[in-house]
TORTI-16703 format. One record per residue (C-alpha): z, y, x. Coordinates in steps of 0.02 Angstrom, whole numbers, padded with zeros to 5 digits, always signed. Example, Ala and Ser with C-alpha at 12.3 -4.5 7.8 and 13.67 -1.06 7.14 Angstrom:
+00390-00225+00615+00357-00053+00684
//
This chain:
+02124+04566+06464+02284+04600+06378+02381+04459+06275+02320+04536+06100+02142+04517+06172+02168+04337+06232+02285+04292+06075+02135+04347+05931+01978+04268+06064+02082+04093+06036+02007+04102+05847+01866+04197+05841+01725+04089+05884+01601+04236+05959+01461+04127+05995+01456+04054+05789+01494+04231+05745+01337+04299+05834+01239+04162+05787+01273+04170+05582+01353+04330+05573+01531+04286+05494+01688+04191+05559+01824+04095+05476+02006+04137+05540+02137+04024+05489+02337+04056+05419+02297+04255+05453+02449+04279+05329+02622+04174+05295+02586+04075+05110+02711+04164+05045+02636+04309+05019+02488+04207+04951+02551+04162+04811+02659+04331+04762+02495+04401+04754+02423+04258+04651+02549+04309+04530+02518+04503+04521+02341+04448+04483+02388+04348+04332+02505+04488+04300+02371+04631+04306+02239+04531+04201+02361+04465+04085+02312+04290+04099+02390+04120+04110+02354+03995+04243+02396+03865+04145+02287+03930+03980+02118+03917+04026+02061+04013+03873+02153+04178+03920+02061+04163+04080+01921+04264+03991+02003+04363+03888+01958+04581+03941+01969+04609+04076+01838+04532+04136+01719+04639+04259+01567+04627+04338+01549+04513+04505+01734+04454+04424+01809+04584+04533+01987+04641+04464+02014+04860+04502+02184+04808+04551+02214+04909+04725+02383+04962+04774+02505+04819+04687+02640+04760+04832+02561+04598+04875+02406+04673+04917+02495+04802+05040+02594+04659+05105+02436+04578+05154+02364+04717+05224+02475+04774+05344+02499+04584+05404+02485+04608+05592+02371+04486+05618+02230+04548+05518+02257+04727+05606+02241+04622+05797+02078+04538+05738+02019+04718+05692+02075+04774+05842+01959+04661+05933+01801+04706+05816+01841+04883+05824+01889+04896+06012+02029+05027+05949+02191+04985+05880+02167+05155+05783+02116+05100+05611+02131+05136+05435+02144+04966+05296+02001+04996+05154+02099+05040+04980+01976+04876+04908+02009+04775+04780+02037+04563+04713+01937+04441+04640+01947+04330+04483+01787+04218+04457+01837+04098+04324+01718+03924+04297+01572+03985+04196+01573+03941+03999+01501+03986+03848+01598+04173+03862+01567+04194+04049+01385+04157+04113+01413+04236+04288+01273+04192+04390+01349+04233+04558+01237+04363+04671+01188+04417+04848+01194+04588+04912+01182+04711+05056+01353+04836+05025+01235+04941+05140+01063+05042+05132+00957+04880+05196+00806+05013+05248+00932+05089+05399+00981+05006+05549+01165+04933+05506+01312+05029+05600+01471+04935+05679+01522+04868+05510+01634+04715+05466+01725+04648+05286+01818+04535+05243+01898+04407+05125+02062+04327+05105+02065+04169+05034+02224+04142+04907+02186+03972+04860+02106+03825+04921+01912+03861+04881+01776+03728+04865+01589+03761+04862+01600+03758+04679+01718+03884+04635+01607+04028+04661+01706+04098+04820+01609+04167+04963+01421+04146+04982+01297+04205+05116+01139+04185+05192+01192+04152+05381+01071+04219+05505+01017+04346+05381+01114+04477+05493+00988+04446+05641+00829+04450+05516+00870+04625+05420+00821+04705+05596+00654+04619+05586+00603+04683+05415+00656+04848+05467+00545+04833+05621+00403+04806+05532+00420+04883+05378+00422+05046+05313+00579+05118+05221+00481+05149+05076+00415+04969+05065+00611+04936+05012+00660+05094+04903+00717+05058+04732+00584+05091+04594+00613+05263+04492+00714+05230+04317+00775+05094+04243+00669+04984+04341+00771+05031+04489+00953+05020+04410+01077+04897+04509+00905+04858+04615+01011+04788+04760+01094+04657+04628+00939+04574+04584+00846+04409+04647+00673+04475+04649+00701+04602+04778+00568+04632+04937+00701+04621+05067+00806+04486+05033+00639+04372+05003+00571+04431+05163+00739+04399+05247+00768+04252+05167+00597+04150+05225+00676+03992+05302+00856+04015+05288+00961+03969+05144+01097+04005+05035+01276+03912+05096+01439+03933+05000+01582+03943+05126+01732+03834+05080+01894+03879+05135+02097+03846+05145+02226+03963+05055+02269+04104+05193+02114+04080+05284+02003+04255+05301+01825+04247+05308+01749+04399+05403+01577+04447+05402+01451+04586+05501+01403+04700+05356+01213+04672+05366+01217+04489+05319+01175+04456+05135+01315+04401+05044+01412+04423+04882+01509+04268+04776+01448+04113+04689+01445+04012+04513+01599+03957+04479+01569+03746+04403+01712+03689+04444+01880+03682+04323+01973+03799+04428+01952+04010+04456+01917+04079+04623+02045+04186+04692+02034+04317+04829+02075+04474+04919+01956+04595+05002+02026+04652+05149+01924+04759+05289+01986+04894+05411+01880+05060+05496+01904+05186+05617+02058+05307+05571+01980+05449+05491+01854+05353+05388+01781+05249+05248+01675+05119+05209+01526+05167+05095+01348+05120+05109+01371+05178+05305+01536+05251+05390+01603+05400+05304+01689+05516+05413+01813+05604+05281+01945+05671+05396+02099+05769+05315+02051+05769+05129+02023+05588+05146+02180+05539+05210+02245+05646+05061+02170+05564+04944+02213+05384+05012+02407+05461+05020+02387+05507+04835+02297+05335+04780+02465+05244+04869+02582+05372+04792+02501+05357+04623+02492+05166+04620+02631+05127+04513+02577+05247+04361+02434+05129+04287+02558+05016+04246+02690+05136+04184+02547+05180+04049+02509+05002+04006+02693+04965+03978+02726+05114+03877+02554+05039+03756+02590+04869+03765+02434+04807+03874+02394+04716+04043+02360+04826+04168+02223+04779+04199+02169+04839+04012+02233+05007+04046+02133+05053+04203+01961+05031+04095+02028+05128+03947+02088+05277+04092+01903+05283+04167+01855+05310+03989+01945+05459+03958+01872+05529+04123+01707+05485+04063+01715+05522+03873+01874+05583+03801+01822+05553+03623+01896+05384+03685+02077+05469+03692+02054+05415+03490+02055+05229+03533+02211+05172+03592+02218+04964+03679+02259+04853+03560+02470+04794+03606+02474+04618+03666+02633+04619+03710+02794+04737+03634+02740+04923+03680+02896+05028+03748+02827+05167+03623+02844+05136+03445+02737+05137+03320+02778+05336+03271+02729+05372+03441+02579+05257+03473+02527+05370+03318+02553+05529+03400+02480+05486+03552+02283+05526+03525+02336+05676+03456+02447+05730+03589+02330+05679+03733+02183+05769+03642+02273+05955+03619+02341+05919+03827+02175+05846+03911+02254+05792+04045+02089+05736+04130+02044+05909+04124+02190+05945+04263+02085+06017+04405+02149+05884+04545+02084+05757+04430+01911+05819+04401+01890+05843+04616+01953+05685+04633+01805+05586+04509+01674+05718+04586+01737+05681+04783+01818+05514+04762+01658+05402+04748+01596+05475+04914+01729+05381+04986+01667+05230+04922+01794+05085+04876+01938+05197+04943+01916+05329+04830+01835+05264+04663+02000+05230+04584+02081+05396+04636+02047+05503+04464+02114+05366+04373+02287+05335+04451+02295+05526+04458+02267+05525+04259+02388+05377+04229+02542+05517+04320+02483+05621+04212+02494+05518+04057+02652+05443+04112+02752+05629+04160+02676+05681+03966+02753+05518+03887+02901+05570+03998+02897+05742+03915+02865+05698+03738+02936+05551+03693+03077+05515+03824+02996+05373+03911+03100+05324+04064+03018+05235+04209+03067+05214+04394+02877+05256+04491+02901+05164+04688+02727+05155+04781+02712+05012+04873+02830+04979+05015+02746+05007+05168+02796+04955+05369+02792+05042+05520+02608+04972+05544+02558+04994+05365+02613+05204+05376+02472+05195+05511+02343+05101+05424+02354+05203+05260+02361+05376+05371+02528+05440+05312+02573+05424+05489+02453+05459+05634+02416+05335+05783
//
């Protein structure tokens, strides 16, 4: 056994992690980093901390997930080298690549924000379950009331069982709208037949500890009724060469491209929200739009804070983007036809392509200056987002 081996089986309790099918690691990254990514967060939504009524102002997503992906603090997190060793001893390989995934913002529920929380498979519960594992990174202190983590433990062991003695029709979503976001609801045949006898149990945990979980145990986040929001990073790591998606994706080459070009393109989102005067986090919806239904282009964000166009411009702007289509470039439309099949990893590619694209024509029109650094990555972090090889 080498000292890596020895050094991550000090923490990971394999008997518990057999027996309920997730694990809590403690202080996997220094606090420091905690917190700088606490503040990107705030950043990216355009909320206050201290002003709980911004906390659900737009954006405001479904599952309160935030599409932030490739901010610093994130990358800083990932490429912490003690999340890659407790990989390592999941994986039996130290050859991995870090999931391009995204945060978490799950305010206390109100009047504005009824968010029920949910359990879910992020797998096709009819198929045996491959060699998967996620994860999440606690940034705050969590109770059981903040709608952080929540599982069914032992559910990993029963989702066998049903599939034993069941056929995969017996769980196959119904045709039409019956059958949209299927996996999402309560009344679903599975999880009640995989949930006779066990229970529900939100997992509490301390800033900087990561909660890591096998991918067939049902799980997803809670109600938030306490006073505070829940804060967290989703953090996971597979085989170099591949992505997580309902099963293992093996993408090879144009995969690594396109997690390259994600990285490279990072910065651009928030280039575009400057330039209008919007959180980031406002942006990215109003991008996905375009790709979706460029009538949109018509519509810009409303500014909330000073745009670095002015008002001539903002003017101009439909207009121009209109007569260019920039969402018509042809790396764009491969990347929102191939990106999704690399699940997490490459759903947000076609935007941060667009947002270059936006930014180099504000560039080009109107003089816009702007300084475009991906994240900063180390010699382990080259490795886990492919640009180097192992």
């Amino acid at each position: 056994m080498t000292p890596l081996d020895q050094k991550v089986k000090t923490s990971f309790d394999q008997e518990f992690w057999d027996e309920y099918g997730y694990v809590v690691i403690p202080n996997v990254v220094p606090q420091a980093n905690l917190q700088a990514l606490i503040d990107a967060i705030w950043a990216y939504t355009g909320k206050d901390p201290h002003k709980p009524t911004s906390w659900y102002q737009e954006p405001l997503l479904e599952g309160a997930m935030v599409n932030m992906s490739n901010a610093q603090p994130m990358w800083d997190n990932r490429q912490a080298p003690r999340l890659h060793e407790i990989f390592t001893e999941l994986w039996g390989t130290e050859k991995l690549w870090v999931v391009l995934d995204r945060v978490n913002l799950n305010p206390p529920v109100n009047e504005q924000w009824h968010h029920q929380g949910f359990l879910h498979w992020d797998m096709d519960p009819t198929k045996p379950p491959e060699p998967l594992f996620q994860g999440v990174l606690y940034l705050t202190d969590t109770t059981e009331a903040m709608g952080g983590f929540q599982c069914v433990p032992g559910s990993h062991r029963r989702l066998p069982e049903w599939q034993a003695t069941h056929t995969a029709d017996e769980g196959t979503p119904p045709s039409g709208s019956a059958g949209s976001d299927w996996m999402m609801q309560i009344q679903h045949p599975i999880k009640e037949w995989v949930m006779q006898g066990l229970e529900a149990k939100s997992i509490p945990g301390k800033a900087g500890d990561f909660l890591i979980w096998n991918v067939a145990l049902l799980h997803g986040n809670g109600k938030n009724v306490a006073d505070q929001p829940r804060l967290a990073q989703y953090i996971s790591m597979s085989p170099e060469g591949t992505a997580r998606h309902r099963s293992l994706v093996y993408g090879g080459e144009p995969l690594r491209q396109a997690r390259i070009n994600s990285w490279r393109c990072g910065p651009y989102p928030a280039i575009v929200a400057n330039a209008l005067g919007v959180p980031e986090g406002v942006i990215n919806p109003w991008l996905r739009s375009l790709l979706d239904n460029p009538d949109h282009v018509h519509t810009l964000p409303q500014p909330r804070s000073t745009p670095r166009l002015t008002e001539a411009q903002l003017r101009e702007l439909p207009a121009l983007l209109a007569a260019r289509k920039p969402w018509a470039d042809a790396d764009i439309v491969d990347a929102k036809i191939t990106g999704p099949q690399y699940g997490i990893s490459g759903s947000f590619l076609a935007v941060e392509l667009l947002s270059k694209q936006v930014a180099d024509l504000l560039k080009a029109r109107f003089g816009l200056t702007f300084t475009a650094e991906p994240a900063h990555l180390t010699d382990l972090g080259k490795k886990l987002l492919g640009l180097e090889r192992w």
